[in-house]
MIPAGU-419620 format. One record per atom (N, C-alpha, C, O): chain; residue number from 1; atom name; x, y, z. Coordinates in nm, 3 decimals, decimal comma. Layout:
<r c="A" k="NUM" a="CA" px="X" py="Y" pz="Z"/>
...
This chain:
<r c="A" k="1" a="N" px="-0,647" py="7,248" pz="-7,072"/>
<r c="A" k="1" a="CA" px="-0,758" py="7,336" pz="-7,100"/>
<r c="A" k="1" a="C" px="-0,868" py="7,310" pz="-6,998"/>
<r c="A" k="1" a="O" px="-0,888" py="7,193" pz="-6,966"/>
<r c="A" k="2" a="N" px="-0,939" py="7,407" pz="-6,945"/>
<r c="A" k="2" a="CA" px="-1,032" py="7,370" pz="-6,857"/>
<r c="A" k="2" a="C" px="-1,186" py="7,365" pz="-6,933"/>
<r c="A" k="2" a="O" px="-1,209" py="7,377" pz="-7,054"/>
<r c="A" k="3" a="N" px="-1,280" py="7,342" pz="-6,824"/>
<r c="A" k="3" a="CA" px="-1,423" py="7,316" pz="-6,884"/>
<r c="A" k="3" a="C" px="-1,438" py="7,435" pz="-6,933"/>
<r c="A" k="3" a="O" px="-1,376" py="7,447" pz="-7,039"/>
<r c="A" k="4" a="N" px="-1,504" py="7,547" pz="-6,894"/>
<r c="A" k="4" a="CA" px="-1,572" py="7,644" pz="-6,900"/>
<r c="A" k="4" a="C" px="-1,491" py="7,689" pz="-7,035"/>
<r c="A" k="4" a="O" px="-1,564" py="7,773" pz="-7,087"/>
<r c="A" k="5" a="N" px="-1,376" py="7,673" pz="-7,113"/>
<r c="A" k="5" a="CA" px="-1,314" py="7,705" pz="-7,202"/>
<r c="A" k="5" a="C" px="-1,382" py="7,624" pz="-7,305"/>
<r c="A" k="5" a="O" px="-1,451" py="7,673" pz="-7,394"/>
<r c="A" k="6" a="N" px="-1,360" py="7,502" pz="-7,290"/>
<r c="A" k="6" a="CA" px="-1,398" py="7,381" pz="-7,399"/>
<r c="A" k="6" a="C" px="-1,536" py="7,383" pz="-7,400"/>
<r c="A" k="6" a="O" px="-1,590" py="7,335" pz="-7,501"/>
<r c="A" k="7" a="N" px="-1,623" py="7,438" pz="-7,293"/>
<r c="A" k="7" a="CA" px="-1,765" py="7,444" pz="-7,347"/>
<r c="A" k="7" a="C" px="-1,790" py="7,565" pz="-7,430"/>
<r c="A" k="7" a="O" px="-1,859" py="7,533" pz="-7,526"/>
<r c="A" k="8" a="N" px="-1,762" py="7,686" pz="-7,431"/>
<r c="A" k="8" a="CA" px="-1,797" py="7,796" pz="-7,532"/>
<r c="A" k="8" a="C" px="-1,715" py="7,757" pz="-7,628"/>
<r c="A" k="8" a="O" px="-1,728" py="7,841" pz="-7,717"/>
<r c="A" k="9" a="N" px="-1,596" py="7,635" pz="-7,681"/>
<r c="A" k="9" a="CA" px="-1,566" py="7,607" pz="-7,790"/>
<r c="A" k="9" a="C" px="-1,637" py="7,548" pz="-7,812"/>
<r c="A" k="9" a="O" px="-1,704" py="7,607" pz="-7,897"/>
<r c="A" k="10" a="N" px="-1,695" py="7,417" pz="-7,784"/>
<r c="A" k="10" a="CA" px="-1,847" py="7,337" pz="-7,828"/>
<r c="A" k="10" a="C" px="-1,976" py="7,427" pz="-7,840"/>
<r c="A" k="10" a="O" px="-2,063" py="7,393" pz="-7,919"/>
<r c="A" k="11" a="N" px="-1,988" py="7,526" pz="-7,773"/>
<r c="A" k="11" a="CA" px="-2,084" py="7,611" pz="-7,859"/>
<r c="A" k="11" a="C" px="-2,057" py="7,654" pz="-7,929"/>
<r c="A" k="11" a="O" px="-2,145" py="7,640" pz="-8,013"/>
<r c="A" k="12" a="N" px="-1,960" py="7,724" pz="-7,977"/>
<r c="A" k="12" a="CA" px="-1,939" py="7,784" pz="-8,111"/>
<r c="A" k="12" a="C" px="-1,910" py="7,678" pz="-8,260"/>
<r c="A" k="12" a="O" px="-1,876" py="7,707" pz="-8,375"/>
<r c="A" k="13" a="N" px="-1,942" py="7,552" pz="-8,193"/>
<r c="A" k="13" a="CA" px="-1,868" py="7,438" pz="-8,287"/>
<r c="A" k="13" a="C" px="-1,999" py="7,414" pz="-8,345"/>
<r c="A" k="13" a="O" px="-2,016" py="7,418" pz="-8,467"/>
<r c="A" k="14" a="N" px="-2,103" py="7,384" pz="-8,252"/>
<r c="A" k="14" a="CA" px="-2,233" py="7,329" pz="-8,284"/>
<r c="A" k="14" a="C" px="-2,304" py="7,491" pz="-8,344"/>
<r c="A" k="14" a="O" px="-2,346" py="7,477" pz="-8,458"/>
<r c="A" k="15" a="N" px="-2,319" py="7,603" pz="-8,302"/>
<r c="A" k="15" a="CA" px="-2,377" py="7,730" pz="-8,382"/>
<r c="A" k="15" a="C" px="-2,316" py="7,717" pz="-8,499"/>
<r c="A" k="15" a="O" px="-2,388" py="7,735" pz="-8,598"/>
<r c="A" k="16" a="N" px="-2,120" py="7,672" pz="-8,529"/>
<r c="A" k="16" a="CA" px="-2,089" py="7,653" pz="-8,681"/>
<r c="A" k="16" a="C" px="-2,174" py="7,516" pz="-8,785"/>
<r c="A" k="16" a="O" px="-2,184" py="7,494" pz="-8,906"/>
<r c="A" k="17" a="N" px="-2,208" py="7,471" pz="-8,698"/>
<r c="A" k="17" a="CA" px="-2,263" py="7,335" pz="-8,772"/>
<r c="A" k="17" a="C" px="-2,396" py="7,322" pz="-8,824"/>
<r c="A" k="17" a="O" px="-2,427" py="7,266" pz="-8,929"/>
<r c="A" k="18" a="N" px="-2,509" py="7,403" pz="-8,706"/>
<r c="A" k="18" a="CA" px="-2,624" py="7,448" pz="-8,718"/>
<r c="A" k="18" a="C" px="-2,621" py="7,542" pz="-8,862"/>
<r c="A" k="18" a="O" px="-2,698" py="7,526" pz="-8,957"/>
<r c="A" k="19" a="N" px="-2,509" py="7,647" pz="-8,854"/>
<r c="A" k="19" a="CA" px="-2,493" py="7,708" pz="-8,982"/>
<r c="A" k="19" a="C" px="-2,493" py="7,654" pz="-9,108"/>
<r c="A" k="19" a="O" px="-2,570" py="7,691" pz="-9,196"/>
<r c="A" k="20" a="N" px="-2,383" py="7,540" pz="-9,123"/>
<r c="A" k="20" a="CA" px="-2,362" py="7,457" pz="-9,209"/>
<r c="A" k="20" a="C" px="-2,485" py="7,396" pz="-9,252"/>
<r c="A" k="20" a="O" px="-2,542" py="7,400" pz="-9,361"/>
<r c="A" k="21" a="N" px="-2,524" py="7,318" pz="-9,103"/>
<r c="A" k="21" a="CA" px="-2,725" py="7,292" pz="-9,194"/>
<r c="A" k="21" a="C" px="-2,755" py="7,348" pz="-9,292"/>
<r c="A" k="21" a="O" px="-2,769" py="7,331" pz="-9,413"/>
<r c="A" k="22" a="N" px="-2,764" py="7,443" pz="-9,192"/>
<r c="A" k="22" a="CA" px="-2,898" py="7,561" pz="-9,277"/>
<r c="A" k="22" a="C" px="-2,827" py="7,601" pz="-9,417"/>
<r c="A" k="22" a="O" px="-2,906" py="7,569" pz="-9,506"/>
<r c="A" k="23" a="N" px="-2,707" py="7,658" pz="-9,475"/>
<r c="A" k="23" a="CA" px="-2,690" py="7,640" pz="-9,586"/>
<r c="A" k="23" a="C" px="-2,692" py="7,518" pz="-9,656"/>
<r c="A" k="23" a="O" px="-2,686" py="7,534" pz="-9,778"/>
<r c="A" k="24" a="N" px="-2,699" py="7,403" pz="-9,617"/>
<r c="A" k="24" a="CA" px="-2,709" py="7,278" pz="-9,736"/>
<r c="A" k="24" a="C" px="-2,815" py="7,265" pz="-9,744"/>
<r c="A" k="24" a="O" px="-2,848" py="7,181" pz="-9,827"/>
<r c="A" k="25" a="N" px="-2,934" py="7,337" pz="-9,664"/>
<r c="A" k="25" a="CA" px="-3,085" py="7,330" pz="-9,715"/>
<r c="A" k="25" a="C" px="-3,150" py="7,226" pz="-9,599"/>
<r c="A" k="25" a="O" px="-3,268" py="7,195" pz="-9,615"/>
<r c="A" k="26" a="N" px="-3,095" py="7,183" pz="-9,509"/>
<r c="A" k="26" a="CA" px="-3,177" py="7,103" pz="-9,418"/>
<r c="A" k="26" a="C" px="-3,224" py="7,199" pz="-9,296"/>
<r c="A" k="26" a="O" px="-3,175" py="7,205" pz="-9,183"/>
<r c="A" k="27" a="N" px="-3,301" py="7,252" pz="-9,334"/>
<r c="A" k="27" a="CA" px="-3,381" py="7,378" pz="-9,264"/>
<r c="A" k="27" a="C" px="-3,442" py="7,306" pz="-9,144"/>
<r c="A" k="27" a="O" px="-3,409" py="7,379" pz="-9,051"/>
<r c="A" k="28" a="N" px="-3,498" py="7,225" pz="-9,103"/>
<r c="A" k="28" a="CA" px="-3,556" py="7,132" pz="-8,996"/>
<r c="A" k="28" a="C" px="-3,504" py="7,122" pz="-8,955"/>
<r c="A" k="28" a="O" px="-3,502" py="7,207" pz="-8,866"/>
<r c="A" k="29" a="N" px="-3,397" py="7,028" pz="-8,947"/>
<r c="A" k="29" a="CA" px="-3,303" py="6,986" pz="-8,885"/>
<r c="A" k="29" a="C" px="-3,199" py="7,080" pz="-8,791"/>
<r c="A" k="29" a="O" px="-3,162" py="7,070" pz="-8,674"/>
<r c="A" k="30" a="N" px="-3,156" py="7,224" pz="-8,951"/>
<r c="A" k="30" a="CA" px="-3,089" py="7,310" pz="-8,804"/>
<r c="A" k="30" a="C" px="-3,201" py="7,366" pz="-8,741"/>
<r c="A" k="30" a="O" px="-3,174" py="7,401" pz="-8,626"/>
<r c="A" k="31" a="N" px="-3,331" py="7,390" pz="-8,780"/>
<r c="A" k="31" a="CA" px="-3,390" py="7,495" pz="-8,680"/>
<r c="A" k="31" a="C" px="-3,410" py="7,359" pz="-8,551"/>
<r c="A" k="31" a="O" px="-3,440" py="7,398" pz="-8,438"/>
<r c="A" k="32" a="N" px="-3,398" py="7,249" pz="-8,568"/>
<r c="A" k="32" a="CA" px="-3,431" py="7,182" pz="-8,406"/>
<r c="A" k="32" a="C" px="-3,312" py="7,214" pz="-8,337"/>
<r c="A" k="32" a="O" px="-3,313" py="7,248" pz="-8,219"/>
<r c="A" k="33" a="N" px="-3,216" py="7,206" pz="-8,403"/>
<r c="A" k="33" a="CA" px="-3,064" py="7,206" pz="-8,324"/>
<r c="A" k="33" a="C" px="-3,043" py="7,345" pz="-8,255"/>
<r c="A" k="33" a="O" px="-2,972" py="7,372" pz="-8,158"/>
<r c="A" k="34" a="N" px="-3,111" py="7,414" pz="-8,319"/>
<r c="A" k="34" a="CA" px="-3,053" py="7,584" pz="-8,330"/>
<r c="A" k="34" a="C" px="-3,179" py="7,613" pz="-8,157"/>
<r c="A" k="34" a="O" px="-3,137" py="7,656" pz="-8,050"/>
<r c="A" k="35" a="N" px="-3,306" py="7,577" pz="-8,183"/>
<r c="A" k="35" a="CA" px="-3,393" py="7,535" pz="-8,063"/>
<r c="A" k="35" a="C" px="-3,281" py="7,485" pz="-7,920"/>
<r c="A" k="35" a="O" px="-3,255" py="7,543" pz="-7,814"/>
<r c="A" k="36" a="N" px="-3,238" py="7,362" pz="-7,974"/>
<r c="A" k="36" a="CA" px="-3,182" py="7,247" pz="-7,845"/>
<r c="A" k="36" a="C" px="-3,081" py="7,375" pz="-7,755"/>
<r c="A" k="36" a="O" px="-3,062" py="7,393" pz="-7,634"/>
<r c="A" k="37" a="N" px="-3,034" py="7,444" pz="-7,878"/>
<r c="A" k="37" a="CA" px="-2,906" py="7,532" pz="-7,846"/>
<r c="A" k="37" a="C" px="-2,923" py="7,638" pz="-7,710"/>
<r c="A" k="37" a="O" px="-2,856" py="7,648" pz="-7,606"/>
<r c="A" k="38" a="N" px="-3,085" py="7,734" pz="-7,779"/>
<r c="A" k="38" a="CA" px="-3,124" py="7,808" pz="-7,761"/>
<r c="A" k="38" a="C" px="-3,218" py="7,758" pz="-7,557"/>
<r c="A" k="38" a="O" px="-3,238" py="7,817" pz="-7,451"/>
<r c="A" k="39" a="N" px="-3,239" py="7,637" pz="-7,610"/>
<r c="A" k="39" a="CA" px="-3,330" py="7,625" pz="-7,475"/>
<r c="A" k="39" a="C" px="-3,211" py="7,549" pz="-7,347"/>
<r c="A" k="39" a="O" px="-3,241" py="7,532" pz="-7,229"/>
<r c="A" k="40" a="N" px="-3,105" py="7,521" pz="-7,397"/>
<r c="A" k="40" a="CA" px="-3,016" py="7,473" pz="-7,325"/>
<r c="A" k="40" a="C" px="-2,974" py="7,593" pz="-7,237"/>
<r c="A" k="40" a="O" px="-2,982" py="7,596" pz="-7,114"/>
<r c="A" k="41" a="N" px="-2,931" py="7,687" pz="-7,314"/>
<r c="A" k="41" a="CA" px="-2,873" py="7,852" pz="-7,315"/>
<r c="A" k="41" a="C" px="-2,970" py="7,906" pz="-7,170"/>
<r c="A" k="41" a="O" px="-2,941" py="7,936" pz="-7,054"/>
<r c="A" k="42" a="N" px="-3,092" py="7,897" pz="-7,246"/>
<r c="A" k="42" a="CA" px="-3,177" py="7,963" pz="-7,143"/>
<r c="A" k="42" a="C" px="-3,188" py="7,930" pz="-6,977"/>
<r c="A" k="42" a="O" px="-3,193" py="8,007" pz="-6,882"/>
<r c="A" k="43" a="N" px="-3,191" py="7,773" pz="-6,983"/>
<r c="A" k="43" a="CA" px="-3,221" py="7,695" pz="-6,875"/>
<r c="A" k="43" a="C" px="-3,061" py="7,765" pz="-6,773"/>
<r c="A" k="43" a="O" px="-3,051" py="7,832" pz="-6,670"/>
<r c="A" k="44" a="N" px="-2,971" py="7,711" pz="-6,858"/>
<r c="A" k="44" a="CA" px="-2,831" py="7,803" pz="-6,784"/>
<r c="A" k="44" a="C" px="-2,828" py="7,915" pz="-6,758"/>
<r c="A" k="44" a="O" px="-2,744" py="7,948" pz="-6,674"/>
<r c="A" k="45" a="N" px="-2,913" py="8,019" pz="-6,815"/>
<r c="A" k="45" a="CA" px="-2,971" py="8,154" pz="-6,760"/>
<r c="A" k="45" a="C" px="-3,020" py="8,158" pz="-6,632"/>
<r c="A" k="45" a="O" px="-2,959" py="8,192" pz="-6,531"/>
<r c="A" k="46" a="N" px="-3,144" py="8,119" pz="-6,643"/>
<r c="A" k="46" a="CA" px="-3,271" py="8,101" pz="-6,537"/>
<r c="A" k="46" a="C" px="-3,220" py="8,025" pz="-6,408"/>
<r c="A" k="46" a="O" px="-3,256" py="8,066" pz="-6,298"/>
<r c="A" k="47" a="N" px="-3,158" py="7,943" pz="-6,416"/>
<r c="A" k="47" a="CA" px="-3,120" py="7,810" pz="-6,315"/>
<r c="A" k="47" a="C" px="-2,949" py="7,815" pz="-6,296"/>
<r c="A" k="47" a="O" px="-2,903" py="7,717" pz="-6,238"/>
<r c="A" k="48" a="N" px="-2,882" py="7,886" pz="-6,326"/>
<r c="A" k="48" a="CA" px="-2,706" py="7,880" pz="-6,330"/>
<r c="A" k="48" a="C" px="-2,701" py="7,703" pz="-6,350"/>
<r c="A" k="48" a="O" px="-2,657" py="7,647" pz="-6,250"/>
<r c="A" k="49" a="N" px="-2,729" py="7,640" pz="-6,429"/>
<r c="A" k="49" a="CA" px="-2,726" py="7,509" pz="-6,413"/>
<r c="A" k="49" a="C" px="-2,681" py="7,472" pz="-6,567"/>
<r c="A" k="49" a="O" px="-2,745" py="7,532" pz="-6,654"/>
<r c="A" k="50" a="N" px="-2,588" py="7,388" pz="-6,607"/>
<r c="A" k="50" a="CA" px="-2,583" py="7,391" pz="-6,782"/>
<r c="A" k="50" a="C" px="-2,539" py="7,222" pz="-6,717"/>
<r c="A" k="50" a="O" px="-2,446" py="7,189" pz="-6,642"/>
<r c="A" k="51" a="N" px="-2,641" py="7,142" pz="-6,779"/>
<r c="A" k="51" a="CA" px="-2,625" py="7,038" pz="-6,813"/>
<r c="A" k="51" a="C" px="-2,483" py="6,984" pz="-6,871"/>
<r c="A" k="51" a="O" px="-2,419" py="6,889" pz="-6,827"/>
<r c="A" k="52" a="N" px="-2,451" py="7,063" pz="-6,976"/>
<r c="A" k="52" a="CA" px="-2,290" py="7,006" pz="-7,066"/>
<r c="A" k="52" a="C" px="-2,179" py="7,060" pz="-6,972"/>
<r c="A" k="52" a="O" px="-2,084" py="6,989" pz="-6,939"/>
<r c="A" k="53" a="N" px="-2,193" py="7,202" pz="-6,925"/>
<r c="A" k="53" a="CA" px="-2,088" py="7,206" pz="-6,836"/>
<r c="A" k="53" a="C" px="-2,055" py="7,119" pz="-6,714"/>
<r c="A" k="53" a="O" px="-1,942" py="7,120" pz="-6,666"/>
<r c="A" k="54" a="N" px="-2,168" py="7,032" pz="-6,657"/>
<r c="A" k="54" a="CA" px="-2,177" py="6,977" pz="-6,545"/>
<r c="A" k="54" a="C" px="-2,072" py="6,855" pz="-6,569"/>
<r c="A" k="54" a="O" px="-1,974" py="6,829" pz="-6,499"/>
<r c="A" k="55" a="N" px="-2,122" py="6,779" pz="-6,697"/>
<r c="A" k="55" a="CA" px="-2,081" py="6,701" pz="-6,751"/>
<r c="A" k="55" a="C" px="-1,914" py="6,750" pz="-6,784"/>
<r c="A" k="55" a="O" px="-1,812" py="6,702" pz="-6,734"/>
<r c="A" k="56" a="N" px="-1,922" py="6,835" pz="-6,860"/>
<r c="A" k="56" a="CA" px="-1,720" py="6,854" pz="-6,888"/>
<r c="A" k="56" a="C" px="-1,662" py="6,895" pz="-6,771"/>
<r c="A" k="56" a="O" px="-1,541" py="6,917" pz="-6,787"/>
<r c="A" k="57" a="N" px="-1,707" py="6,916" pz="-6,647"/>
<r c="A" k="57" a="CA" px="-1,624" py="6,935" pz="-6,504"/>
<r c="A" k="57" a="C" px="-1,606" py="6,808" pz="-6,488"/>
<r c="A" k="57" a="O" px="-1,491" py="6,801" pz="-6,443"/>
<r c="A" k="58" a="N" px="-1,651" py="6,695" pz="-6,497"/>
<r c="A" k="58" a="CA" px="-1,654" py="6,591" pz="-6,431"/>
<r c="A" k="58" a="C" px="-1,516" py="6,489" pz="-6,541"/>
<r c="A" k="58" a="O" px="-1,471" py="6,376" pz="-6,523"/>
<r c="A" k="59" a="N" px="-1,487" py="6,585" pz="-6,641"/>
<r c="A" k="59" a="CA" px="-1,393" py="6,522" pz="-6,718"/>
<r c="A" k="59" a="C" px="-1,299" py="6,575" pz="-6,684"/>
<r c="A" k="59" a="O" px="-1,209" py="6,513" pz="-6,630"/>
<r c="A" k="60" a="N" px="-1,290" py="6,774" pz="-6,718"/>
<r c="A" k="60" a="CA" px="-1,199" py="6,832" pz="-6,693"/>
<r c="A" k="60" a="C" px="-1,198" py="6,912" pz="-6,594"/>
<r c="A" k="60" a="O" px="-1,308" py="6,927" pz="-6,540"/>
<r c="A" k="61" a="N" px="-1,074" py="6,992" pz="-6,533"/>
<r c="A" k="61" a="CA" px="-1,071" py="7,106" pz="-6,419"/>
<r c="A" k="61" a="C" px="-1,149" py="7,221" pz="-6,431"/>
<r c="A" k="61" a="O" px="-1,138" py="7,297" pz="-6,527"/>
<r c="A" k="62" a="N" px="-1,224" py="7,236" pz="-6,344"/>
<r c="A" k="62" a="CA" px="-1,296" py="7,388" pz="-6,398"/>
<r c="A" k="62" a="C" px="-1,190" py="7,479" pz="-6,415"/>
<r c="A" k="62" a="O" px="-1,079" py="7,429" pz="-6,401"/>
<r c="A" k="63" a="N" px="-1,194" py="7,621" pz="-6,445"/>
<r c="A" k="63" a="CA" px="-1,122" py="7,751" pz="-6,429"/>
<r c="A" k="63" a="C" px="-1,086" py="7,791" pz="-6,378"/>
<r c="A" k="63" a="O" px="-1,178" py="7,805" pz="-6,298"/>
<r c="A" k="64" a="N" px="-0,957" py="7,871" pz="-6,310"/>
<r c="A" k="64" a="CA" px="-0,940" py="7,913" pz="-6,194"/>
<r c="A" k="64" a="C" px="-0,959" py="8,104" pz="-6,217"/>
<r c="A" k="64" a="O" px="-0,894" py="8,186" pz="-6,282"/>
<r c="A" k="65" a="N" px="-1,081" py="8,117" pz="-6,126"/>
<r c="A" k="65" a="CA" px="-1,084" py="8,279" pz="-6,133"/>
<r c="A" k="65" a="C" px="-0,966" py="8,352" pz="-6,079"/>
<r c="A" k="65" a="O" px="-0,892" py="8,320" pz="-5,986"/>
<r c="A" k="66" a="N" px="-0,964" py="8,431" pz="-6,137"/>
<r c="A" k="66" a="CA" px="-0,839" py="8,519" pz="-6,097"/>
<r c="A" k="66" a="C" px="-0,903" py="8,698" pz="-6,046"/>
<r c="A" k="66" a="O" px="-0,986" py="8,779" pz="-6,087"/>
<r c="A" k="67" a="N" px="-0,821" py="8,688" pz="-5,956"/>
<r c="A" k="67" a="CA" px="-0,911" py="8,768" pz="-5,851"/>
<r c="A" k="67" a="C" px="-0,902" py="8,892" pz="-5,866"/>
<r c="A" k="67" a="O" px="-0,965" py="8,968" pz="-5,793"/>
């Protein structure tokens, strides 16, 4: 499996979990996470730069585009 795969599964893992918060009532807690999520997101917008992806290339193969 490559990075760019395993990172939109870790986002969708942590948005399921943030969820999970917020229904057991720890409202703080997901709204910081749901924040961390949101300003991570952005910075990878603005800057093509994602911190976690940088990090899971350096574990796994990036993607190979197909042309």
């Amino acid at each position: 499996m490559c990075a760019d795969r395993v990172h939109r599964i870790v986002i969708a893992i942590m948005l399921g979990f943030v969820l999970g918060i917020a229904g057991a009532g720890m409202f703080k807690l997901a709204f910081l996470l749901q924040l961390f999520v949101m300003i991570m997101l952005l910075v990878w917008a603005f800057t093509d730069f994602c911190p976690g992806l940088y990090l899971l290339r350096k574990i796994l193969p990036p993607c190979e585009k197909k042309a």
